[in-house]
N, C-alpha and C positions, 0 to 999 in steps of 0.2 A: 552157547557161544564160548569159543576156547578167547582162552589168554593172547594166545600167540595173535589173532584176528584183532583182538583189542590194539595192541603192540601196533599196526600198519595203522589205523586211525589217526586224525587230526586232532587237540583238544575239541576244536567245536562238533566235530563230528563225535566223539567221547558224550560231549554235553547233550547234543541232541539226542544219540544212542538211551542215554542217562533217561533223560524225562519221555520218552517213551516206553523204554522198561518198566518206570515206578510207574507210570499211567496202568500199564498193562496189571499189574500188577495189584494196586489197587482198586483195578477191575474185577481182576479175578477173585481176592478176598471179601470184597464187598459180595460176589455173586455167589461165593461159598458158602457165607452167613447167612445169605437169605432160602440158596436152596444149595442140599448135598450136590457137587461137581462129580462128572464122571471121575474124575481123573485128580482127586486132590496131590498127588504128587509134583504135577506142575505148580503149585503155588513155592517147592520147596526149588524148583529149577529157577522158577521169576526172581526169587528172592537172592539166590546167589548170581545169577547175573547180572542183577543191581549190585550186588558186593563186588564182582568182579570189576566193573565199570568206576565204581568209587575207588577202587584199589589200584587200578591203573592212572587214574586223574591224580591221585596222592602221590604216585611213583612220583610223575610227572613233574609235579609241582616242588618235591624237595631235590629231585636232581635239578631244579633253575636255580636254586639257590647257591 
């Protein structure tokens, strides 16, 4: 997920985006631990799209001020 895509979002559409990211995410880590992932580089993709999403809601929030 680019930046620029975050940008056209709603906050609530941000929040809901939010908690299914970390859902996913703490899916994937939980399934990692338990058995090696094809593909553990996605857990490095989950992780920054939850940064990305955090980092746009923070934009957000000090430009109201």
């Amino acid at each position: 997920m680019k930046a620029s895509e975050l940008r056209d979002l709603t906050v609530n559409d941000l929040q809901e985006k939010l908690e299914m990211e970390r859902a996913t995410y703490h899916k994937m880590r939980f399934q990692h631990n338990v058995s090696s992932t094809e593909n553990p580089s996605m857990l490095k993709v989950a992780r920054r799209n939850v940064a990305r999403i955090l980092t746009e809601l923070n934009a957000r929030k000090l430009a109201e001020k």
